[in-house]
C-alpha positions in Angstrom: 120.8 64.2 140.7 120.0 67.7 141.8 117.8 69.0 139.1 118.9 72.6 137.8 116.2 75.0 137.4 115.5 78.5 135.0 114.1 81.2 136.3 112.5 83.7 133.7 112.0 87.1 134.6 108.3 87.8 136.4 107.8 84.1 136.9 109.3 81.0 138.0 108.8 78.2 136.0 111.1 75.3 135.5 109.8 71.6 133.3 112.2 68.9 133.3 111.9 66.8 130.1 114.4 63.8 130.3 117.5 65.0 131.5 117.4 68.7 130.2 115.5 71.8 131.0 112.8 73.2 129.1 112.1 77.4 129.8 108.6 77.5 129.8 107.5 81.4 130.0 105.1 82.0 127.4 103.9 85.5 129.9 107.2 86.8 129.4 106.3 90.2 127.2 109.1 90.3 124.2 110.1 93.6 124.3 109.5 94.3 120.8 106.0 93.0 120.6 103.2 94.3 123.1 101.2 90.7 123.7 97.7 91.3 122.9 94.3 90.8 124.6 93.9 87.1 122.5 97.1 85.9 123.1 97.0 86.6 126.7 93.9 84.2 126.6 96.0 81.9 124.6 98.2 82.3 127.9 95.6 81.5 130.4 94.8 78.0 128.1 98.1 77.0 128.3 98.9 77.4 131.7 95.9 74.8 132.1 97.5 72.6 129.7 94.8 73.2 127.1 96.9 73.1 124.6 94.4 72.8 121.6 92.9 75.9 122.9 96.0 78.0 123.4 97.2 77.4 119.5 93.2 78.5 118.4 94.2 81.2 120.3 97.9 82.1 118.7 97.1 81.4 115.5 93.6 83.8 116.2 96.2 86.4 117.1 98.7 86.3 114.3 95.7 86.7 111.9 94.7 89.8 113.3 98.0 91.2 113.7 98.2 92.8 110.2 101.4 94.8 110.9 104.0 92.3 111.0 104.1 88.7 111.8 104.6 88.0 115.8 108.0 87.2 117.1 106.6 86.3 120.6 103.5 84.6 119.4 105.4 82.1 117.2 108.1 81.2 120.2 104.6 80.9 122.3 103.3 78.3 119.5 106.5 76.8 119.5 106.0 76.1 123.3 102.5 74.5 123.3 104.1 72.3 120.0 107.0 71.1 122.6 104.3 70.6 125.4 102.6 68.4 122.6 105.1 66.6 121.8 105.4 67.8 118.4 109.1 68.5 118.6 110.1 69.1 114.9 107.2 71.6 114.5 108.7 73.2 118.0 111.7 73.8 116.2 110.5 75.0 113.4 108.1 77.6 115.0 111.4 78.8 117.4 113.6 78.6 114.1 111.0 81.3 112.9 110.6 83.4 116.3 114.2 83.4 115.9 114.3 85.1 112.4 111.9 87.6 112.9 113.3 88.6 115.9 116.1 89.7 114.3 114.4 91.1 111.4 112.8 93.5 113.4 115.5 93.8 115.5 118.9 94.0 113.5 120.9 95.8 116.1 120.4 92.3 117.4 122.6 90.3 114.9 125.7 91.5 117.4 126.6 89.6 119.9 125.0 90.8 122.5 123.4 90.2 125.9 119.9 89.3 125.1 117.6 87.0 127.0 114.6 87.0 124.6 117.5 85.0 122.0 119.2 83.1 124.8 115.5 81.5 125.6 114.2 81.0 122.2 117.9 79.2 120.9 117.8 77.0 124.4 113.9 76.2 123.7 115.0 75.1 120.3 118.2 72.7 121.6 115.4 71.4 123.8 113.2 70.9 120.8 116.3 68.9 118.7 117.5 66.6 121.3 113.9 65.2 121.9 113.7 63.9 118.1 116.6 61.9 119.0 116.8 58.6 120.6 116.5 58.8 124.5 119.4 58.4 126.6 118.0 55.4 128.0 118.2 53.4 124.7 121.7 54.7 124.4 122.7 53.4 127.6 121.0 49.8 126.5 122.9 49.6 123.0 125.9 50.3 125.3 125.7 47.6 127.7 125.1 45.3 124.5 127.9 46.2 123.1 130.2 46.0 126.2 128.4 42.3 126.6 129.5 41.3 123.1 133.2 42.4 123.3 133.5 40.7 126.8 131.8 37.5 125.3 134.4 38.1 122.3 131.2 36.6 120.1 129.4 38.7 117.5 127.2 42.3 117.7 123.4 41.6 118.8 121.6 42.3 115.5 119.4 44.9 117.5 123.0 47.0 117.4 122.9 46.9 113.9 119.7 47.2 113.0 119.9 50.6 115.3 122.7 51.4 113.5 121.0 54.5 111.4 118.9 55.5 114.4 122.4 56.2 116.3 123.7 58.2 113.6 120.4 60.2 113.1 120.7 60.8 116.8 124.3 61.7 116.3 123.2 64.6 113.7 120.4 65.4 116.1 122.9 66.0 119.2 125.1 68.1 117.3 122.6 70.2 116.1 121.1 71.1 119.4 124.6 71.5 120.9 125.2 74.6 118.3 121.8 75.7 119.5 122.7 76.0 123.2 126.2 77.1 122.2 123.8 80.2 120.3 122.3 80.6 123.4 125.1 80.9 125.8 126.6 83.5 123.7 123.4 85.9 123.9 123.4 84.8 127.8 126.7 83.6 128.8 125.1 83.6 132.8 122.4 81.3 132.1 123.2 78.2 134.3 120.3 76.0 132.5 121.6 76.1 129.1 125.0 74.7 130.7 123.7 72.2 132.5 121.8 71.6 128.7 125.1 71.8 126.5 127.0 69.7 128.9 124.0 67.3 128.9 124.1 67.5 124.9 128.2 66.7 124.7 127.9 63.1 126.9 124.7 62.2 125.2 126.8 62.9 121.7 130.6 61.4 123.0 128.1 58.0 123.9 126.6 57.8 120.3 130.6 58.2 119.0 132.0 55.8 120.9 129.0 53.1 119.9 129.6 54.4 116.8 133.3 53.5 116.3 132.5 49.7 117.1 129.6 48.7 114.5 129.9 48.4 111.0 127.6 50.2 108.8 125.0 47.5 107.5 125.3 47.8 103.9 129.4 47.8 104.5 128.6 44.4 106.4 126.7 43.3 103.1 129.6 44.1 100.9 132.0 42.2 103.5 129.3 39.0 103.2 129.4 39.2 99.5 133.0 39.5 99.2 133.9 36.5 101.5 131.0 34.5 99.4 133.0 35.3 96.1 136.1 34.2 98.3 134.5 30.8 99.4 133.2 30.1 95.6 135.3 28.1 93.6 136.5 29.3 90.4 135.1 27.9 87.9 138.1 27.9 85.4 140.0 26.3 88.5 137.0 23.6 89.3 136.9 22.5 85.3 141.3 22.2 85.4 140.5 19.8 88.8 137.9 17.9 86.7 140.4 16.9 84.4 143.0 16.1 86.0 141.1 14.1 88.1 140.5 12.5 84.8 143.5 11.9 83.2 144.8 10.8 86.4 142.2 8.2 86.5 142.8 6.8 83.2 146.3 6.7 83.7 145.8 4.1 86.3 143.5 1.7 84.6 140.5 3.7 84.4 137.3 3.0 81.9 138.0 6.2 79.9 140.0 4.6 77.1 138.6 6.7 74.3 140.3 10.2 76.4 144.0 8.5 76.1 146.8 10.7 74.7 149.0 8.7 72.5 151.8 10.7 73.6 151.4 9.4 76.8 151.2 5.7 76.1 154.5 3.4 76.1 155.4 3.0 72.9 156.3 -1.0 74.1 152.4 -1.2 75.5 151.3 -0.1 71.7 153.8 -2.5 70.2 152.1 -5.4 72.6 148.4 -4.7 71.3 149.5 -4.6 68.1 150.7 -7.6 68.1 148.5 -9.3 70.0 145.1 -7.8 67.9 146.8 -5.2 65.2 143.2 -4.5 63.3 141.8 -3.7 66.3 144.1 -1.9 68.0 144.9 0.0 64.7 140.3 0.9 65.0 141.5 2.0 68.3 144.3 4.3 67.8 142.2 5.9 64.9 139.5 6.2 66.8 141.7 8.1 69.9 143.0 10.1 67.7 140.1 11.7 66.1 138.3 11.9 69.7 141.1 14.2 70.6 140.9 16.0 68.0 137.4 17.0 68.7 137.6 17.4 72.0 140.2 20.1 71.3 138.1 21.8 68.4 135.6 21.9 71.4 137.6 23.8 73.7 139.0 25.8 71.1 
C-alpha cells in the first residue's frame, strides 16, 4: 500500500505509525508565538530523538515565558509525548495547544483556513486512535468470529473476554474520527488527514460489525442464571411429585399403611378386616385417622 505522506511548510517530514500519518514539525514557527532561543534547543533534541531532553527543554521554556502560556510549545510537548508513546498525555497537551490557540486567537473560532489548527486536531486523531486496540487484533477477533459461525459451535472465550476492549476501542475511534473531521474543516486540502479519517471509519465499521455478534458478558451471565432457574425444579412441584409417588405406591400394596385415606379404601375391604380381626382393625382405623389428621395440621 502506497504510503501517503504530509508535507509541513519549511520541511518535509512524514512518520508512519500503524496505518496513519503522524505530522511531525515541531520547527514549524506558530504564527502567534515567536519560538524562543530554549525551545529551539528543545528542537535540535528532538530531532535526535532525545526526547527526555527536548521536554527539559519545553517545559524550561514555558517557565520562563511569563506573558502567556505557549500555544506552540505545548503542541511541541505533545509531539515528543506521541514520539514516547505516551498517547493520552499527547492528547491532552494538543487538547491544550488547541485552547489556547484560540484564546489568543478568537478570530479563529470561525471556520477558517488555518493550518496551525488543521495540524494540531490531526496530531491529536493520531494521538486517540493509538490508545485503542491495533488493527491487527481487530483483524484476529474477526477471523475468530468468522471461524465460529462457519463451525456453527460457540464464540472463542478470547472474543468475549475482549469484549470491553472492543467497545473501548469503539469510543476511541469515534473520538479521533471527530478530530480529523476538526481538522479537515480548518484544511479541507490536506490529503493526510483523509487518508487518516477514512483510515478511522474501517477501523470503527470493523469494531461494529464484531460488535453486533457477541453478547455483552454480564448479559451472558444473566442468560446462564436464567436457564439455571429454568433447569431447577420447583420445589412446590418436586414436593406434589413426592406424593403422588406416594399415594400411588400405597395404593398398590405398598408398606405405607399408616398414610391410607379412608375415603379411598373399599368399604367391602374394611368390612373383610373387620370381620376377620375387628379389635385390630378398629386400633388401625383409629390410628389412620388421627395420622391424617396430623399430617394435615402439619401442612396447614
Amino acid at each position: 500500500m502506497e504510503i501517503k505522506k504530509f508535507i509541513p511548510i519549511g520541511l518535509i517530514a512524514a512518520v508512519v505509525i500503524g496505518l496513519i500519518i503522524f505530522n511531525l514539525n515541531n520547527k514549524e514557527n506558530f504564527s502567534f508565538n515567536q519560538v524562543d532561543d530554549i525551545n529551539k534547543e528543545g528542537n535540535q533534541f528532538f530531532d535526535k530523538k532525545q526526547y527526555q531532553n527536548a521536554l527539559e527543554r519545553y517545559y524550561a521554556a514555558i517557565a520562563k515565558d511569563t506573558t502567556a502560556p505557549s500555544a506552540s510549545i505545548n503542541y511541541n510537548i505533545g509531539n515528543t509525548h506521541f514520539n514516547r508513546e505516551k498517547y493520552s498525555e499527547a492528547q491532552k497537551l494538543y487538547t491544550k495547544a488547541a485552547e489556547l490557540y484560540l484564546k489568543q486567537n478568537p478570530e479563529k473560532n470561525e471556520m477558517v483556513d488555518d493550518d496551525t489548527l488543521a495540524n494540531i486536531y490531526n496530531n491529536k486523531g493520531n494521538a486517540i486512535i493509538k490508545q485503542a486496540m491495533p488493527m491487527d487484533s481487530v483483524i484476529m477477533y474477526q477471523e475468530m468470529m468468522e471461524a465460529a459461525t462457519q463451525q456453527g459451535g460457540s464464540l472463542p472465550q478470547e472474543l468475549t473476554a475482549a469484549y470491553n476492549s472492543l467497545n473501548n476501542s469503539l469510543a476511541k475511534a469515534d473520538e479521533s474520527i471527530e478530530s480529523y473531521k476538526n481538522a479537515l474543516r480548518r484544511n479541507a486540502r490536506n490529503d493526510s488527514t483523509r487518508y487518516n479519517l477514512a483510515w478511522a471509519q474501517d477501523y470503527e465499521k470493523r469494531l461494529k460489525d464484531l460488535l453486533q455478534n457477541i453478547t455483552p458478558p454480564e448479559n451472558q451471565q444473566n442468560q446462564q442464571n436464567q436457564q439455571n432457574q429454568q433447569n431447577q425444579p420447583n420445589k412446590e412441584d418436586q414436593e406434589d411429585k413426592e406424593n403422588e409417588k406416594k399415594e400411588k405406591t400405597d395404593e398398590t400394596g405398598g408398606q405405607k399403611e399408616d398414610n391410607v385415606d379412608l375415603s379411598d379404601i373399599n368399604a367391602e375391604q374394611i368390612l373383610k378386616a373387620m370381620e376377620k380381626d375387628e379389635e385390630n382393625t378398629l386400633k388401625k382405623i383409629r390410628r389412620n385417622k388421627n395420622q391424617e389428621k396430623r399430617r394435615i395440621e402439619k401442612n396447614w
